[in-house]
Phi, psi and omega in degrees: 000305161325303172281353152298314184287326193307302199283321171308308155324306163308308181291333166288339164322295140342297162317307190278335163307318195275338168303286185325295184306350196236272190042066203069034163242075182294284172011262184328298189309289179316276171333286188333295177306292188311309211298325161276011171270310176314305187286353175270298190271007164295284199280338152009286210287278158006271211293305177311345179298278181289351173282299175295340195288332189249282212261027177076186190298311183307316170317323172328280155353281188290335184313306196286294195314302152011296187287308192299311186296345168245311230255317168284359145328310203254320176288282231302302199271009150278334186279338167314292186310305174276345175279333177263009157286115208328149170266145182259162208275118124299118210267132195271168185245125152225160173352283165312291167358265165265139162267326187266043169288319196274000000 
């Protein structure tokens, strides 16, 4: 049970250092995110492994969570990231503008 609060604790922390660090920078936010979405699903397997190999089924347990808890991480601050990113300005023509539009 400790270690389950532990790990949770940690990934929220991360997150929250990497929230603080990406701070009006949508980029940075986008780069992050993919760059741990990648390295979450590299490793994945790995950690679920070693996990179950040393504490058994509970280990299992605290992994996926874990594993859920970096994966809802890492999408939330790509969606973040892509949705605060500059919009491109399109410049519209009216009327007063141009007159020879009509």
């Amino acid at each position: 049970m400790w270690m389950m609060m532990g790990t949770l604790g940690l990934v929220a922390c991360v997150w929250l250092t990497f929230g603080w660090y990406t701070i009006g920078n949508a980029k940075r936010r986008v780069k992050g995110g993919l760059f741990s979405l990648s390295l979450i699903c590299l490793f994945a397997p790995l950690l679920l492994v070693k996990l179950g190999e040393q504490y058994g089924f509970f280990g299992v347990q605290i992994g996926l969570i874990t594993l859920f808890g970096l994966l809802a991480g890492a999408f939330f601050f790509v969606a973040l990231g892509w949705t605060g990113r500059p919009a491109k300005v399109r410049k519209v023509r009216t009327l007063s503008e141009d007159p020879d539009l009509f």
